[in-house]
NUDOFI-716409 format. One record per residue (C-alpha): x, y, z negated; residue number from 0. Coordinates in pm, whole numbers, plus 50000, padded with zeros to 5 digits. Example, Ala and Ser with C-alpha at 12.3 -4.5 7.8 and 13.67 -1.06 7.14 Angstrom:
% residues 2
(atom (51230, 49550, 49220), 0)
(atom (51367, 49894, 49286), 1)
//
This chain:
% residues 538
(atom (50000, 50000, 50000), 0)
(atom (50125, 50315, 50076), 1)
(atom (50228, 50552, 49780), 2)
(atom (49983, 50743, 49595), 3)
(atom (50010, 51127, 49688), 4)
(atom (49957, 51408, 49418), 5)
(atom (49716, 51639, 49502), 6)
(atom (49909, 51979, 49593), 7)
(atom (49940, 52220, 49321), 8)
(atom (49705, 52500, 49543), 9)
(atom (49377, 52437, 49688), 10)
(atom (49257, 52724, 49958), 11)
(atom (48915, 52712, 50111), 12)
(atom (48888, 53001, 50322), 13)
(atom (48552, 52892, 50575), 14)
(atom (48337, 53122, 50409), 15)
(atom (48418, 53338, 50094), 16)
(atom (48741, 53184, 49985), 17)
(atom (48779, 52964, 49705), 18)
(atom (49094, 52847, 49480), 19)
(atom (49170, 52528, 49323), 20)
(atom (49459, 52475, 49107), 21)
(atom (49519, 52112, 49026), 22)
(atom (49127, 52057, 49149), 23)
(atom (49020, 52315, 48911), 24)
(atom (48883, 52638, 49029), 25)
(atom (49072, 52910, 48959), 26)
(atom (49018, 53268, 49106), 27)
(atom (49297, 53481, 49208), 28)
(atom (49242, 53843, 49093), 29)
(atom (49344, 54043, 49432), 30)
(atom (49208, 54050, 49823), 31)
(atom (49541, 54066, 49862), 32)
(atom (49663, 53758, 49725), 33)
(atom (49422, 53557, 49947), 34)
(atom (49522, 53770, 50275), 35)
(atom (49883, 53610, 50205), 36)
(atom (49843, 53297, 50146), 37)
(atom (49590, 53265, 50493), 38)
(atom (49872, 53464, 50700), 39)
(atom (50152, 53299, 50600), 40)
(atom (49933, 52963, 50613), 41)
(atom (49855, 53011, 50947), 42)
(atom (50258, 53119, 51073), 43)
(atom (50458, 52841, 51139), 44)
(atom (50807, 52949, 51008), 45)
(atom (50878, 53199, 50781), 46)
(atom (50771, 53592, 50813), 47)
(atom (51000, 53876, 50686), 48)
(atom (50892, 54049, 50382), 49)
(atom (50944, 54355, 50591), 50)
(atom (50648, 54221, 50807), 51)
(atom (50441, 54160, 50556), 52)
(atom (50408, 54505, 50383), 53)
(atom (50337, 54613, 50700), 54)
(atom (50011, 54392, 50707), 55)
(atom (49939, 54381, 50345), 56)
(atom (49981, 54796, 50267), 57)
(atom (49991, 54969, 50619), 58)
(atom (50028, 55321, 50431), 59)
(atom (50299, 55241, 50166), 60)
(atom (50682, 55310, 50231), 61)
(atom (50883, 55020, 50238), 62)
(atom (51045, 55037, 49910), 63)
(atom (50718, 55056, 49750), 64)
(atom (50534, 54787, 49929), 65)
(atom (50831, 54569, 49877), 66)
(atom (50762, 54617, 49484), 67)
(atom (50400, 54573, 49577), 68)
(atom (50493, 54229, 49740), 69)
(atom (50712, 54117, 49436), 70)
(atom (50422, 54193, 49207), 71)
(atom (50190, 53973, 49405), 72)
(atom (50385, 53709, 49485), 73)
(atom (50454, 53685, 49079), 74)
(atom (50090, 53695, 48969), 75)
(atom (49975, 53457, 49255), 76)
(atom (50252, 53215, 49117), 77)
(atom (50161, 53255, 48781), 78)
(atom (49836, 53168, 48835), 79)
(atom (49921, 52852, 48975), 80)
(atom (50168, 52820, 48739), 81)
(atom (50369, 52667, 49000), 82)
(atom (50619, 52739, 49232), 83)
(atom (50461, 52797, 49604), 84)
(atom (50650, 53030, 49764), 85)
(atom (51002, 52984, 49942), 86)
(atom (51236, 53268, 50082), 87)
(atom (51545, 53304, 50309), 88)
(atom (51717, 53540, 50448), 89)
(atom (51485, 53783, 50370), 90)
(atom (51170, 53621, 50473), 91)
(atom (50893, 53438, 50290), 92)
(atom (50703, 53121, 50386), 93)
(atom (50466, 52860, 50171), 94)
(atom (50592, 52550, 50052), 95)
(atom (50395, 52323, 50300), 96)
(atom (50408, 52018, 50032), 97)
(atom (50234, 52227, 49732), 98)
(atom (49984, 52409, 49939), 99)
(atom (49674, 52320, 50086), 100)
(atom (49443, 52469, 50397), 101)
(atom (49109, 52414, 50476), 102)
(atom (49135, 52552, 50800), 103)
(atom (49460, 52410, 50887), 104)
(atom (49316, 52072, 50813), 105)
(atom (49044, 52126, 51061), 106)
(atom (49279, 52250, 51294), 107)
(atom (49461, 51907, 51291), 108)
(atom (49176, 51759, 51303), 109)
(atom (48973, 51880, 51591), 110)
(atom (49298, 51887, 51787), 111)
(atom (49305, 51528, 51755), 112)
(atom (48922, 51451, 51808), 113)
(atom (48936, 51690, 52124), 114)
(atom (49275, 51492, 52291), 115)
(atom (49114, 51150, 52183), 116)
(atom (48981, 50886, 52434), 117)
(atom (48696, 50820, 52235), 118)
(atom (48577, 50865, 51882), 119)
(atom (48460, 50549, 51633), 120)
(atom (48221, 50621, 51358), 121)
(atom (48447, 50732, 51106), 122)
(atom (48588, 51021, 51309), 123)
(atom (48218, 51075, 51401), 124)
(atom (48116, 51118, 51060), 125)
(atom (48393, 51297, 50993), 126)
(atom (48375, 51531, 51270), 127)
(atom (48038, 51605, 51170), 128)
(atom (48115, 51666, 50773), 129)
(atom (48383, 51911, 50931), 130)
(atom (48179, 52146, 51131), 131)
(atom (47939, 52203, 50880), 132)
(atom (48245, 52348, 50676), 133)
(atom (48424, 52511, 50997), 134)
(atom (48126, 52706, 51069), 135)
(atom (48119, 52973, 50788), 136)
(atom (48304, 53253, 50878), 137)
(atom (48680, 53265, 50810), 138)
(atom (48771, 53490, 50485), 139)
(atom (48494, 53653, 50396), 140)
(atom (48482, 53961, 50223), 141)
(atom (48842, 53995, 50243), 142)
(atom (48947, 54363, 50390), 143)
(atom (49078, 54631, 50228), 144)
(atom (49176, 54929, 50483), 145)
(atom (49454, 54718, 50681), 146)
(atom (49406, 54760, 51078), 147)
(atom (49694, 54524, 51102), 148)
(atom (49501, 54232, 50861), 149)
(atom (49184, 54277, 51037), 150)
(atom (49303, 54310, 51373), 151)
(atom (49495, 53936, 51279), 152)
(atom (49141, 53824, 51137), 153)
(atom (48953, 53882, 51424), 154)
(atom (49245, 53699, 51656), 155)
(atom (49269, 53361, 51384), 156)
(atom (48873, 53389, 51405), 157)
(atom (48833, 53381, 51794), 158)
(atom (49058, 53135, 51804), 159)
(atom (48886, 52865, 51526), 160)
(atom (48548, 52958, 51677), 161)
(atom (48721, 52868, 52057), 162)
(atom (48846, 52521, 51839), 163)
(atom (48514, 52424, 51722), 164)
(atom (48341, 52504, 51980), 165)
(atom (48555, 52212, 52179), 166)
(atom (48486, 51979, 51891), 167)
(atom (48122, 52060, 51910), 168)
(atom (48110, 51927, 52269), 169)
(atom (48362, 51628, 52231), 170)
(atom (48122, 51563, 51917), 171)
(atom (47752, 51575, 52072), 172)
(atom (47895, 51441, 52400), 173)
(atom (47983, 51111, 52171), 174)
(atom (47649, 51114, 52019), 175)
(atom (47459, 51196, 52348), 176)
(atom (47659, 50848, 52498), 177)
(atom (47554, 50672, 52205), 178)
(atom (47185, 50761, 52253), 179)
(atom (47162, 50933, 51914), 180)
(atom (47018, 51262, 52058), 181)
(atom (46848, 51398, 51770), 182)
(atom (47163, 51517, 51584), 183)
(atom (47295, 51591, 51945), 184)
(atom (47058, 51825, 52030), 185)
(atom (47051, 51953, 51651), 186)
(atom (47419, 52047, 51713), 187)
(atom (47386, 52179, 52124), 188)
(atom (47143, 52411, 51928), 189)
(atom (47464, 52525, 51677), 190)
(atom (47707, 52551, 52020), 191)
(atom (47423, 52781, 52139), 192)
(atom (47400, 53018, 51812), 193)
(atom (47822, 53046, 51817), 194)
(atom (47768, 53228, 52181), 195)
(atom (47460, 53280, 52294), 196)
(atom (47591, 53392, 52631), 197)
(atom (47849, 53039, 52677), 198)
(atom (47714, 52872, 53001), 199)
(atom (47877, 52510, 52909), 200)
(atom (47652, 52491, 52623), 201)
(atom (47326, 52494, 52797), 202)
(atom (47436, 52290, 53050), 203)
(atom (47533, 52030, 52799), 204)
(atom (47175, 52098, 52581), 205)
(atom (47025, 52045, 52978), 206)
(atom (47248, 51688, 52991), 207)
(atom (47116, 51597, 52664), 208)
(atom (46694, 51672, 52753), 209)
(atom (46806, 51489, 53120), 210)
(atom (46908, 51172, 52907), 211)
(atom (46586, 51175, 52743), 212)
(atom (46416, 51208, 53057), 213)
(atom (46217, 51562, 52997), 214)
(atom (46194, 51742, 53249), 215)
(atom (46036, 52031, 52987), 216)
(atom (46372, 52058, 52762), 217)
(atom (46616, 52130, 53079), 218)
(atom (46378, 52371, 53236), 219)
(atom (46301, 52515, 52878), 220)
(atom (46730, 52525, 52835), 221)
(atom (46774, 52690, 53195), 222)
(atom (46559, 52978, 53103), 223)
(atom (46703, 53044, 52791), 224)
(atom (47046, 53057, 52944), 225)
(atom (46871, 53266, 53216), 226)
(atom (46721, 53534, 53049), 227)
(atom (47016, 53579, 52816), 228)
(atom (47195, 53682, 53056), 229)
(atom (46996, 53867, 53240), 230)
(atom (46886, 54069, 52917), 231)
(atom (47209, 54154, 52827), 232)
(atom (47429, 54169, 53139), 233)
(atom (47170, 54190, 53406), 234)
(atom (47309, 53888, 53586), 235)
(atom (47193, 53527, 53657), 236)
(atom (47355, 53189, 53573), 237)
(atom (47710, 53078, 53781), 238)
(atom (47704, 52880, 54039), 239)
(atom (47817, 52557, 53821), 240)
(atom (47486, 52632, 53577), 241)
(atom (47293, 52665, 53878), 242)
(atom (47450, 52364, 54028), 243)
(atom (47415, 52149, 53718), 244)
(atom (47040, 52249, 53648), 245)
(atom (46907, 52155, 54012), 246)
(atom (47098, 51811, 54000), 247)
(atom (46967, 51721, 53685), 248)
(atom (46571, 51829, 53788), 249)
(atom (46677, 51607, 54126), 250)
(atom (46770, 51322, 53887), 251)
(atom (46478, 51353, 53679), 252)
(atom (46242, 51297, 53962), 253)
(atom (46445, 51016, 54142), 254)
(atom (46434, 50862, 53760), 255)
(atom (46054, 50913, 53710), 256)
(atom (45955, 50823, 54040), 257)
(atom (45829, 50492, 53916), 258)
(atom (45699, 50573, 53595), 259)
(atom (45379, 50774, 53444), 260)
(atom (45548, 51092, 53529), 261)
(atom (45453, 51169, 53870), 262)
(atom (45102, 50944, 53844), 263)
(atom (44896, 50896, 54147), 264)
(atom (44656, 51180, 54257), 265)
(atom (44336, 51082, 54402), 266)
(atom (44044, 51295, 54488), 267)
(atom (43687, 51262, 54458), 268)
(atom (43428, 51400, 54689), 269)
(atom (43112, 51544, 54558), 270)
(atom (42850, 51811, 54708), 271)
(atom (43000, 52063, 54466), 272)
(atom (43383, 51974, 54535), 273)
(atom (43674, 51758, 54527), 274)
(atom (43780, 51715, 54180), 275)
(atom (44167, 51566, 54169), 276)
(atom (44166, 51267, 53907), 277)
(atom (44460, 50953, 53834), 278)
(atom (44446, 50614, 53666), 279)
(atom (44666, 50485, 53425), 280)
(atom (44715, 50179, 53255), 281)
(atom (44491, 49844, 53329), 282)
(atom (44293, 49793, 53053), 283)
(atom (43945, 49663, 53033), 284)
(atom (43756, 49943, 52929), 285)
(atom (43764, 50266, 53074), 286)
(atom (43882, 50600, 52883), 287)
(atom (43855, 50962, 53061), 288)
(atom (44029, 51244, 52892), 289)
(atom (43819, 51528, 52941), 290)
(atom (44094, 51859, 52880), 291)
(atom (44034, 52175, 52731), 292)
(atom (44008, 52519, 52966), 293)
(atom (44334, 52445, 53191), 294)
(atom (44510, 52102, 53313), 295)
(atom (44726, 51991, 53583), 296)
(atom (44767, 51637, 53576), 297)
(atom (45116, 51627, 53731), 298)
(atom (45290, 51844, 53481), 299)
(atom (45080, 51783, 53225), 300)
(atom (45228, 51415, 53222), 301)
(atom (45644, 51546, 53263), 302)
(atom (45574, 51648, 52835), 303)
(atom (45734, 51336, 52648), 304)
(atom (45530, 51376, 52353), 305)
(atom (45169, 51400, 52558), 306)
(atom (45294, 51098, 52780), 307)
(atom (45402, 50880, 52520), 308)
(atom (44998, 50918, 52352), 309)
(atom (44872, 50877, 52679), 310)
(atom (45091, 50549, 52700), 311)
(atom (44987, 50402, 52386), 312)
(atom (44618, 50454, 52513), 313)
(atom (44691, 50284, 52798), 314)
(atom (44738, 49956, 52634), 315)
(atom (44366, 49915, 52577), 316)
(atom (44204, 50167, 52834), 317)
(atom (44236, 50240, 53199), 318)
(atom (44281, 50613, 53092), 319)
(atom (44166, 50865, 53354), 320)
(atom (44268, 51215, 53365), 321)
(atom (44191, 51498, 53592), 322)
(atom (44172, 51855, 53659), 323)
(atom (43809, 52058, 53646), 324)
(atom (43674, 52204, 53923), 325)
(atom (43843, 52568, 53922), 326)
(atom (44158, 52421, 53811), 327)
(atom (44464, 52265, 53899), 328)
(atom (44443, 52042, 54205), 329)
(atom (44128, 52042, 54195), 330)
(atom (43870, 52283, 54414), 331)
(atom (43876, 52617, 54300), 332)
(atom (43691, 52806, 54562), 333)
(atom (43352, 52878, 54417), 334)
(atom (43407, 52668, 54120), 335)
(atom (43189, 52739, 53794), 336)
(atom (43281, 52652, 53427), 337)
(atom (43003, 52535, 53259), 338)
(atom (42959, 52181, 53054), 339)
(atom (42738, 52072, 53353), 340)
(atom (42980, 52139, 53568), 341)
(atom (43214, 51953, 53395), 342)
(atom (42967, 51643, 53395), 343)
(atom (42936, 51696, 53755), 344)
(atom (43307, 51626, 53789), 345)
(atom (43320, 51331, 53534), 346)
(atom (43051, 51177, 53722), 347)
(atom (43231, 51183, 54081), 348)
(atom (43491, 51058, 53939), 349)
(atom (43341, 50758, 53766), 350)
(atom (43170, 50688, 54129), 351)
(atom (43453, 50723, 54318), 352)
(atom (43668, 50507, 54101), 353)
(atom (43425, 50229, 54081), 354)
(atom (43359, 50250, 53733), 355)
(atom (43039, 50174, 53581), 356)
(atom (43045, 50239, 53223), 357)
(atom (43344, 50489, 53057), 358)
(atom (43439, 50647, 52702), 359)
(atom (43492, 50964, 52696), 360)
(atom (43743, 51177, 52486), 361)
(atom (43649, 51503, 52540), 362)
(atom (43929, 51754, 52338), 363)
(atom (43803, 52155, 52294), 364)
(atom (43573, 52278, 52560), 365)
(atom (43636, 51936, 52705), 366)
(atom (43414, 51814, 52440), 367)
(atom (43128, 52056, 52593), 368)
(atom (43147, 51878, 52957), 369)
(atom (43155, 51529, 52790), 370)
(atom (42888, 51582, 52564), 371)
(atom (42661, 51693, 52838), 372)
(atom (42696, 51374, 53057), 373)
(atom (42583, 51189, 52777), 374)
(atom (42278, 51369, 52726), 375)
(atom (42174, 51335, 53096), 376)
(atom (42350, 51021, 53154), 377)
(atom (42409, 50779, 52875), 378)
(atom (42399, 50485, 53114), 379)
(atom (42738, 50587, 53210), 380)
(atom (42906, 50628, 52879), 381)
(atom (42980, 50318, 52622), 382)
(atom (43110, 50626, 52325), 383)
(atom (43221, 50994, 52276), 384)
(atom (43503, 51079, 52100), 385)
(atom (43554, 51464, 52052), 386)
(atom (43858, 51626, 51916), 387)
(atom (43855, 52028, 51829), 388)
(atom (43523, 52086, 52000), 389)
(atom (43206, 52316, 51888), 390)
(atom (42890, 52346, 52012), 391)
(atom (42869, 52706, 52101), 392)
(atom (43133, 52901, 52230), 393)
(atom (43051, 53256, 52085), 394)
(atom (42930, 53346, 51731), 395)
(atom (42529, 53384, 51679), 396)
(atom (42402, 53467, 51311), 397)
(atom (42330, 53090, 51253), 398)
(atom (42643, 52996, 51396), 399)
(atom (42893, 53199, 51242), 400)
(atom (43187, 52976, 51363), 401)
(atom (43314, 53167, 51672), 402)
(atom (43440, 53489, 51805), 403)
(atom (43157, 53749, 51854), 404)
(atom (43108, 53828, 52252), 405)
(atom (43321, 54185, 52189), 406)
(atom (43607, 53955, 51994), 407)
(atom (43636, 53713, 52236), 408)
(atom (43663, 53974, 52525), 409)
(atom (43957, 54118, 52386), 410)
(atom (44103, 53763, 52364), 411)
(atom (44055, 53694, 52674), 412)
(atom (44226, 53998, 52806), 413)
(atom (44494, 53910, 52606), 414)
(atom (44517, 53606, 52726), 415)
(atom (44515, 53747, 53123), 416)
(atom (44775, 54026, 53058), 417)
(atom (45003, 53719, 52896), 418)
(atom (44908, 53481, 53196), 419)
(atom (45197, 53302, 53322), 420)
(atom (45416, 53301, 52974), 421)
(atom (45361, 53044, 52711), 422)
(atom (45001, 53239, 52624), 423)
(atom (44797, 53145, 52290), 424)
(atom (45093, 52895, 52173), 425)
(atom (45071, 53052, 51846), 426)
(atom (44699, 52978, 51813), 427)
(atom (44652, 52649, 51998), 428)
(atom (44997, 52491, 51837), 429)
(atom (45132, 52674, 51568), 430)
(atom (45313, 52396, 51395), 431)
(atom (45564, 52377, 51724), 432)
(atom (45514, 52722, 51834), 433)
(atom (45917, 52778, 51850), 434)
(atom (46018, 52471, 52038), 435)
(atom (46141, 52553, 52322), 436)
(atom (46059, 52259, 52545), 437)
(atom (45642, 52276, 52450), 438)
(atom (45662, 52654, 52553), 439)
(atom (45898, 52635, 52902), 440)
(atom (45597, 52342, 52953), 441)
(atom (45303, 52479, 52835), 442)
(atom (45396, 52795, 53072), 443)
(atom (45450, 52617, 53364), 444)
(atom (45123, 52430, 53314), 445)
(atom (44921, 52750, 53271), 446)
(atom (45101, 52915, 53602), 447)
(atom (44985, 52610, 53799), 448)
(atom (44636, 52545, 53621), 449)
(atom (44500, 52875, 53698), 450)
(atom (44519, 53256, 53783), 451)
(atom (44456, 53516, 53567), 452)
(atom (44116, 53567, 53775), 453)
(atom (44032, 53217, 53719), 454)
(atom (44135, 53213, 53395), 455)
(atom (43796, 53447, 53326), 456)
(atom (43593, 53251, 53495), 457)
(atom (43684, 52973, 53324), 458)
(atom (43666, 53128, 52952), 459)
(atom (43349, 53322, 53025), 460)
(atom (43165, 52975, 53091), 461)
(atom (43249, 52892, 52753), 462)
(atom (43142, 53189, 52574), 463)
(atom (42785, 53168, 52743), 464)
(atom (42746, 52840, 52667), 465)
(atom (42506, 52682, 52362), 466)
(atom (42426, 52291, 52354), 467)
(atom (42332, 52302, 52016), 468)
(atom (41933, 52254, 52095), 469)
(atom (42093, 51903, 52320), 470)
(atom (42245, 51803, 52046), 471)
(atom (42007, 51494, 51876), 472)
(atom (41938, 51361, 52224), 473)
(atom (42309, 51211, 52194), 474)
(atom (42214, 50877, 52158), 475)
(atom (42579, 50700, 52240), 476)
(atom (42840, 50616, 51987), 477)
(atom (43044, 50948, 51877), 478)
(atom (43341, 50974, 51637), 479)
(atom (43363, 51372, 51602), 480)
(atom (43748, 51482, 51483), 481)
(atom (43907, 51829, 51378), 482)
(atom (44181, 51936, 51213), 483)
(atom (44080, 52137, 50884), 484)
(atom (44343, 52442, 50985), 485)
(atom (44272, 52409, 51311), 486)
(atom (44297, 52812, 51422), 487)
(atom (44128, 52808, 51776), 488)
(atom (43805, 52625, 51673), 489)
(atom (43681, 52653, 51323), 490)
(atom (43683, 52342, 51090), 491)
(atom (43298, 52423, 51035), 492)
(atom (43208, 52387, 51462), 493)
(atom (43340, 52032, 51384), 494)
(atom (43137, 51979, 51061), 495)
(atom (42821, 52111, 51253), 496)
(atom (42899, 51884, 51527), 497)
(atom (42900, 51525, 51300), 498)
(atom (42615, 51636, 51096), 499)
(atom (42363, 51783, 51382), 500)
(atom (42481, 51477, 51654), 501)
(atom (42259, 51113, 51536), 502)
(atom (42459, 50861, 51356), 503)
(atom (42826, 51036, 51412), 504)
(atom (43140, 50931, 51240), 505)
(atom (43294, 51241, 51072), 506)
(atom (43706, 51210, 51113), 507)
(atom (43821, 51542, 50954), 508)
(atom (44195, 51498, 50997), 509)
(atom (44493, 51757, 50822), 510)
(atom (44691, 52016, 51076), 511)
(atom (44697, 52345, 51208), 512)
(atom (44707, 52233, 51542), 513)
(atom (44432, 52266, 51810), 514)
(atom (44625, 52116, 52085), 515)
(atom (44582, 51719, 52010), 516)
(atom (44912, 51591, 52133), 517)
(atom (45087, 51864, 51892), 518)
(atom (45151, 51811, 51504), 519)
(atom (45055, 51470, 51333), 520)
(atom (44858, 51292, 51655), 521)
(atom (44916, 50937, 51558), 522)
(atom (44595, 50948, 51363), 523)
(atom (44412, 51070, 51662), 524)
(atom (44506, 50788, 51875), 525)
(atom (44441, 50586, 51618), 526)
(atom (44077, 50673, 51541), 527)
(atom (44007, 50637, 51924), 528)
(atom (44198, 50257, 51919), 529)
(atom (43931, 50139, 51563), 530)
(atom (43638, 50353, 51652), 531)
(atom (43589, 50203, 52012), 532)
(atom (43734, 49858, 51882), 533)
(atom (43489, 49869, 51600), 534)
(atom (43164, 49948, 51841), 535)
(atom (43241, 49623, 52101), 536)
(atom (43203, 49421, 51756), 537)
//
């Protein structure tokens, strides 16, 4: 075994605001000063005239006096070590490399060797990782006291630890991103990112990581970031190699995808009011259709890794069928109206033009509207509702207190116009993820290819002139009613009035802020679907 190694008389941590250890005992030195020498000389590799070192330590002092000065300090630093750490020769001071101890010069060995090596095992993984949590506090600090020469040094050691880490960041989530363990990957692209917002390389690598996942979302979401950086500060776009890297990574992503969910089949039924653009997924034996809320585009909608996995574990039991309104998406939009018997229009041509005699329908928001109403005029076609967020009136009324008044809900919907085309009402429909990045690049591009602003108010005003609550008790098919008790677009209470006023509903109030029902906690959703439609073939 090798020999055990005493621990070095003087401990210096200087990520952050420095710390001293003396024989693994904390021990403060009394002077700015005292600290500035140690790093400087720390960071030299020979010795540095004393000369030299006035100069840094008291720019303003004679020599003569800032040699005293330099006496003085080097006494009390020793003395409160109460060991020797200082050498000198020929006029010129250095540490004693055996009794002293760097943070920062331990990283610096460190990442060097993680950077040059082929590959990295767990241990230097780990140990990597334990490192740049340390190495990214900033170096001394608090420690200036009127020296140009100090700070000017400072800034010059600083640029060049941040240029250090910043190569061990990307050796580091480069490892990780090979070994499939993306979370902390992307955790860290995030830190790369925060060190220099305006660093190219790092959203390319944040775009490698997304690719690797497959979403589509997270490398547009990182290319815009990157993007409008720029462009806010510098009034520039990305380089050629970001624009390079971002287009053959989209490519990818659709060569990848081109046999799976994400680009699903578009077919299009015919009916005397319109084509309405619907796909199939999955095989199951029972039918589902997915009846959306005011916009959808079943392309993109499906490129979201979170909404495609639910849809996936649907598919297990249900041919699920999605599509987009009439007035929306790839559907007709030319003299399209939004009303719920509209809606049922569509859901109907559908169900004929698939061959389908007999469907559930989950009907989410104003979706719930359109699927409730081809149940009242057609429960032949439906084996069960399932609602999620929906209401029975889209404005407020003095018995129905659970809405925006008609004036309120203009001014949202103007809102909603002037924002058209950004990630609009993100903050209201999914406030629980209203940061990430990837939901709003995706939620944005949805909206832009849903609708326009114009339709947009055609769409919305449908809603706020509709009230079903007199159809209500002539639902006679199965219905599980859900809604999420902080739910901020549609009131708890339009869900209570919903189980209670609808014959023989199962209540499912479920906790969240979310309206959006792929956003938040949705396992229990797709869960309460899976029992409540299991539970009615029994």
């Amino acid at each position: 075994m090798p020999p055990h190694l005493p621990s070095p008389a003087l401990q210096l941590q200087i990520f952050g605001v420095p710390l001293t250890l003396v024989q693994g005992r904390e021990t403060p030195l009394p002077l700015k000063r005292a600290v500035a020498l140690l790093a400087y000389l720390a960071f030299n590799t020979g010795p540095v005239p004393r000369a030299h070192l006035v100069t840094v330590l008291w720019p303003d002092a004679d020599e003569t006096r800032g040699r005293a000065r330099l006496r003085r300090l080097i006494y009390t630093i020793e003395g409160a070590v109460s060991s020797r750490i200082f050498s000198s020769n020929n006029d010129c001071l250095a540490l004693i490399a055996q009794v002293v101890e760097i943070d920062a010069l331990q990283f610096m060995l460190f990442a060097r060797g993680a950077v040059a090596a082929a590959a990295l095992d767990d241990n230097a993984l780990t140990e990597a990782s334990q490192w740049v949590e340390r190495a990214r506090r900033q170096l001394l600090q608090g420690i200036a006291f009127g020296s140009d020469i100090f700070d000017d040094w400072l800034k010059a050691a600083s640029i060049e630890h941040e240029r250090l880490l910043a190569r061990l960041l990307e050796r580091l989530i480069d490892a990780l991103g090979r070994q499939s363990d993306l979370a902390p990957a992307l955790e860290l692209a995030e830190v790369l990112i925060a060190q220099d917002v305006y660093r190219e390389p790092s959203y390319v690598l944040l775009m490698q990581l997304h690719a690797r996942q497959g979403h589509s979302a997270g490398v547009e979401a990182a290319y815009t970031r990157c993007a409008d950086a720029l462009r806010a500060e510098f009034g520039i776009r990305p380089g050629p190699q970001t624009e390079k890297a971002y287009l053959r990574l989209t490519e990818d992503l659709k060569r990848v995808s081109s046999n799976r969910m994400v680009r699903p089949n578009v077919r299009f039924a015919e009916s005397r009011f319109g084509v309405v653009a619907y796909t199939a997924l999955g095989a199951g034996e029972q039918t589902l259709v997915i009846a959306p809320g005011f916009v959808c585009q079943i392309e993109i909608v499906l490129e979201y890794p979170p909404f495609r996995a639910l849809i996936e574990a649907l598919t297990d039991r249900f041919q699920v069928i999605m599509f987009d309104r009439r007035g929306v998406g790839l559907s007709e939009r030319l003299g399209a109206t939004s009303t719920p018997s509209a809606m049922a229009a569509d859901i109907a041509a559908i169900l004929e033009h698939a061959g389908v005699p007999k469907a559930w329908l989950f009907g989410s928001s104003e979706g719930g509207m359109g699927a409730m109403r081809l149940a009242i005029d057609h429960p032949d076609r439906i084996q069960g509702l399932c609602l999620f967020g929906s209401l029975a009136r889209g404005s407020a009324a003095p018995d129905y207190p659970w809405a925006l008044s008609a004036g309120a809900y203009g001014v949202w919907l103007e809102r909603l116009s002037a924002a058209w085309g950004g990630p609009v009402g993100i903050e209201t429909f999914a406030p629980s993820e209203k940061d990430d990045p990837a939901l709003r690049a995706w939620w944005a591009r949805l909206v832009r290819h849903a609708a326009s602003p114009g339709g947009l108010e055609t769409i919305l005003a449908g809603l706020r002139d509709t009230d079903m609550r007199a159809d209500l008790e002539r639902i006679a098919v199965p219905t599980l009613v859900m809604h999420r008790r902080g739910d901020r677009a549609v009131r708890f209470e339009a869900g209570e009035h919903l189980a209670r006023n609808i014959p023989g509903a199962v209540w499912r109030p479920l906790e969240g802020d979310d309206h959006f029902w792929w956003c938040g906690d949705s396992e229990p959703v797709i869960q309460a679907i899976l029992d409540f439609s299991a539970h009615q073939q029994d």
